[in-house]
N, C-alpha and C positions, 0 to 999 in steps of 0.2 A: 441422923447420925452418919449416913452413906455420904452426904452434904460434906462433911467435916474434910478430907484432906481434900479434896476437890479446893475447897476456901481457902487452906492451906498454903498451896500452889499457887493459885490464883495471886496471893498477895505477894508471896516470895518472889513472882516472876514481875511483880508490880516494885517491889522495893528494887531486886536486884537489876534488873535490865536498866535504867538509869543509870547507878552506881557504876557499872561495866562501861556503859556508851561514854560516859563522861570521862574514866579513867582511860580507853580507849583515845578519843578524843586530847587528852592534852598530852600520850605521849604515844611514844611513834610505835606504830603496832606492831613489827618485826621484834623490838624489844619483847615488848606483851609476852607474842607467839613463841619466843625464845626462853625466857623465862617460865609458862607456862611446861612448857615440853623437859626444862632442864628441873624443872620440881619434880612432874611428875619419873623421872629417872631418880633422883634426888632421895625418892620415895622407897624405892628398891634396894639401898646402897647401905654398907658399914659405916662406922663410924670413922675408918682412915679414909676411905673415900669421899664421904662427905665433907669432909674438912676439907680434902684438895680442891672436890668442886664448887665450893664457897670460897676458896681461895683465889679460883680463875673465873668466877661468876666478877668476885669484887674487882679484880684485874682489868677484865673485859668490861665492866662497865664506868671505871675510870677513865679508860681511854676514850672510849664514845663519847664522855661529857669533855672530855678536852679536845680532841677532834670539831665538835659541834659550836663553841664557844668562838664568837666572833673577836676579829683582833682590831684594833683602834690605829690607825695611822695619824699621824700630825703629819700636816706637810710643811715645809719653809713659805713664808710668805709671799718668795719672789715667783714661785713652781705658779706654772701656768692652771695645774689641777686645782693650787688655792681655792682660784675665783667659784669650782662646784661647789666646794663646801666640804664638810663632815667625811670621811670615809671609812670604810671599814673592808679589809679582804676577806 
């Protein structure tokens, strides 16, 4: 019976630490770290405050994905850059 959360544990840290390393892994961790810290405040807060900071949570992470998003250039085919090929700034 002593055994029981010990097992527990054991599996939860077997299920979860994957789950984390992976969502870690595909996105960029200061987000993560950001997010993490702005929930648990999030956690403490009214209901008029919560609204604002879900309002500049969604604000602030619009602009990261549009900041991040690569732009596509065409060149004329006479521009000497043609001959590298494909570009992107």
């Amino acid at each position: 019976m002593l055994l029981m959360p010990v097992v527990v544990v054991v599996v939860a840290a077997v299920v979860v630490v994957p789950v984390v390393s992976g969502i870690m892994a595909v996105t960029d961790h200061h987000e993560v770290i950001r997010w993490i810290m702005i929930s648990r405040i999030y956690a403490r807060l009214g209901n008029a405050e919560r609204n604002r900071v879900r309002m500049m949570m969604v604000s602030r992470t619009r602009r990261n994905h549009t900041r991040h998003r690569t732009i596509s250039v065409t060149v004329p085919p006479h521009h000497p850059a043609a001959a590298i090929g494909e570009h992107s700034l």
